[in-house]
C-alpha positions as CSV (number, residue, x, y, z in Angstrom):
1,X,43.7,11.9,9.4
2,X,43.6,8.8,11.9
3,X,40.4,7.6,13.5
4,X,41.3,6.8,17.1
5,X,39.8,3.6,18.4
6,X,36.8,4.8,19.7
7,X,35.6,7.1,16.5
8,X,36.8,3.9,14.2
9,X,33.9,1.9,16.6
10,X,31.3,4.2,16.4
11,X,31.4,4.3,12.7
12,X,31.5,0.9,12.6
13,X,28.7,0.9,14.9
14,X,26.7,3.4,12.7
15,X,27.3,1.5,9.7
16,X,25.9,-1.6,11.3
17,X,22.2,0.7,12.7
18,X,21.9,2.0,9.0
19,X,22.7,-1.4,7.6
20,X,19.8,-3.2,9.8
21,X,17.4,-0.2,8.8
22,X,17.5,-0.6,5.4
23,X,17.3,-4.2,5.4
24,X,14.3,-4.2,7.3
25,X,12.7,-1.4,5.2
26,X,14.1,-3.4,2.2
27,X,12.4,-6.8,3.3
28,X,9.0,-5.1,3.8
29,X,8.9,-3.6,0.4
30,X,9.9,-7.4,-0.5
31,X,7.0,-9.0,0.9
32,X,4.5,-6.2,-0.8
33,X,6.0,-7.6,-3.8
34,X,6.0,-11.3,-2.9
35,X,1.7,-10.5,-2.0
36,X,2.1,-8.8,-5.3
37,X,3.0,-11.7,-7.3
38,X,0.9,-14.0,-5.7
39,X,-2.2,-12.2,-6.4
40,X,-1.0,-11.3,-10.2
41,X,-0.2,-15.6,-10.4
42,X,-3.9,-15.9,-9.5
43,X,-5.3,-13.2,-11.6
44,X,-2.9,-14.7,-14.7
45,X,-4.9,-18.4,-13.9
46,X,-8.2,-16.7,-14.1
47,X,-7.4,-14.4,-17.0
48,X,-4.5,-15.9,-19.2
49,X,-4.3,-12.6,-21.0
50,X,-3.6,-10.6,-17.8
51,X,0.1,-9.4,-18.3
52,X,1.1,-8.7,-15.0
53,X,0.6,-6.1,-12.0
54,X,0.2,-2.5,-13.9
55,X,1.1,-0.1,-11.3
56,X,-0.6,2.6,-13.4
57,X,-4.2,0.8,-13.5
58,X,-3.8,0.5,-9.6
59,X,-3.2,4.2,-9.6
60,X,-6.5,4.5,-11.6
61,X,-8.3,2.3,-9.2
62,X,-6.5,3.9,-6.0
63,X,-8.2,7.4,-7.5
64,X,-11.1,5.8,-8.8
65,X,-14.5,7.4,-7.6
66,X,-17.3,5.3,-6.7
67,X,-20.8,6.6,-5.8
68,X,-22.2,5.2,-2.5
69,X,-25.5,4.7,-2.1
70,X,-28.1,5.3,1.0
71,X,-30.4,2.1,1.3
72,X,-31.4,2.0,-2.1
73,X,-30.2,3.5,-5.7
74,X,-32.5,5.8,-5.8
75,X,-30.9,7.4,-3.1
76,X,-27.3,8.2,-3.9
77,X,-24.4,9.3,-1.0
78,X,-21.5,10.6,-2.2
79,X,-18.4,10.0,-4.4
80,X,-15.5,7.8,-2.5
81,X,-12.0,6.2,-3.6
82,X,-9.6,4.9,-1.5
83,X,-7.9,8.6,-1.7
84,X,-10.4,9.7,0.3
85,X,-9.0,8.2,3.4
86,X,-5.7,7.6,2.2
87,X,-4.8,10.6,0.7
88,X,-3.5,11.1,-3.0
89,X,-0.3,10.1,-1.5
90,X,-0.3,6.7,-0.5
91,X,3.4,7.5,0.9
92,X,1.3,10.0,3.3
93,X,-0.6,9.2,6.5
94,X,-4.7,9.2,5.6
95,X,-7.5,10.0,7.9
96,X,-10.8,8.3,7.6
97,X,-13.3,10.6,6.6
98,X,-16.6,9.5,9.0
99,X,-14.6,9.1,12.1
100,X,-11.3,11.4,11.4
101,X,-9.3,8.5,12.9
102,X,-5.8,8.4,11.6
103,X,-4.5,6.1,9.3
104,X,-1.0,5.2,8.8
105,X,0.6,5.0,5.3
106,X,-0.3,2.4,2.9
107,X,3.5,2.4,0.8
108,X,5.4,-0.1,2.4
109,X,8.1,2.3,1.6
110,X,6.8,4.9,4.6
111,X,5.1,2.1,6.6
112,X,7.1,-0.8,7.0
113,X,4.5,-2.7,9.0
114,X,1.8,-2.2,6.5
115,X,2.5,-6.0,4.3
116,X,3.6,-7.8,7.1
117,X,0.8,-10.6,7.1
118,X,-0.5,-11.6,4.1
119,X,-4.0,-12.6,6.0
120,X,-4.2,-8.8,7.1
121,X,-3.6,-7.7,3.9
122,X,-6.5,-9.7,2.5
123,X,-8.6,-8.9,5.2
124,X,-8.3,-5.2,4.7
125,X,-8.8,-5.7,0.8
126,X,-12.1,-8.0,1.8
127,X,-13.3,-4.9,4.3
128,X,-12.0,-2.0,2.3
129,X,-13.1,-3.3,-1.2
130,X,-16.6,-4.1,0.2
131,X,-16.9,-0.6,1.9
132,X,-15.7,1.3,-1.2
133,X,-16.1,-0.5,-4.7
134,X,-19.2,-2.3,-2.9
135,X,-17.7,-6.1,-3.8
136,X,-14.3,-8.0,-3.2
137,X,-11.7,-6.9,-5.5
138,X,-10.1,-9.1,-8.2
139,X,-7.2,-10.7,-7.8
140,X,-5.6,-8.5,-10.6
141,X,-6.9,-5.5,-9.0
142,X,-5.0,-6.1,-6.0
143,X,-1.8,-6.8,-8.0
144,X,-2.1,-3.8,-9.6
145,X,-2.5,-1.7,-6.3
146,X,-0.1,-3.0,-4.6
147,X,2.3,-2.5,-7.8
148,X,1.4,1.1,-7.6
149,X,1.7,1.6,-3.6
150,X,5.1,-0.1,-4.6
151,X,6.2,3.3,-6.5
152,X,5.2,5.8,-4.0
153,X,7.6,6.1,-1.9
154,X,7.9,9.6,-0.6
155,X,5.7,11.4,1.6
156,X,4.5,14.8,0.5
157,X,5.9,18.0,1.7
158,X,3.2,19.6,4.2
């Protein structure tokens, strides 16, 4: 069978589209790991021992439950992780569970703007980490994370 000229330029054409897609999706996934490695360089300086980003301890700290306290310790809120917003599925949109606002995914896989500044991502670990674990997180904790929001990369079926 012969393409005329037109079909042979809009495959071309279509090759090109899909081509700049995946590169783009492809570069964002690269600068989660690049934020990746430059948190697990700093954890390995603090911690010689630390063998790299585990993306199965950031899957235990993604799901990890911390209890939330109301004042004081004697008066105890309720259990949180960052699943609670985010879903179990970090390939999957969240919603915050106080104000039911929407939150977009946190794989970069699903969400390519989600590591596009390294200074937002450290900002959001500085707010989130504060709000949830109830301190900053470690430098290897973050590696880890990210390595685990790394291997999610497809949403869930709803």
């Amino acid at each position: 069978m012969k393409l005329s000229h037109s079909m042979k330029s809009s495959h071309y054409l279509l090759a090109a589209l899909l081509g700049m897609f995946s590169v783009s999706a492809s570069a964002d996934v690269s600068t989660a790991q690049k934020i990746a490695d430059k948190y697990a360089t700093v954890a390995k300086t603090a911690d010689p021992a630390y063998a790299g980003p585990s993306a199965e301890e950031g899957k235990a700290f993604f799901n990890r439950e911390v209890i939330q306290f109301k004042g004081d310790v004697n008066t105890p809120g309720k259990a949180i992780a960052c699943a609670s917003c985010h879903t179990a599925n970090p390939a999957d949109a969240g919603k915050h569970i106080v104000t039911g606002k929407l939150i977009k995914p946190l794989s970069p896989h699903t969400n390519k703007k989600r590591f596009q500044s390294t200074r937002d991502v450290e900002k959001n670990f500085t707010k989130h980490c504060n709000e949830v674990v109830g301190s900053d997180c470690s430098s290897q904790e973050k590696a880890n994370y990210i390595a685990y929001l790394l291997t999610e990369k497809v949403p869930s079926k709803k």
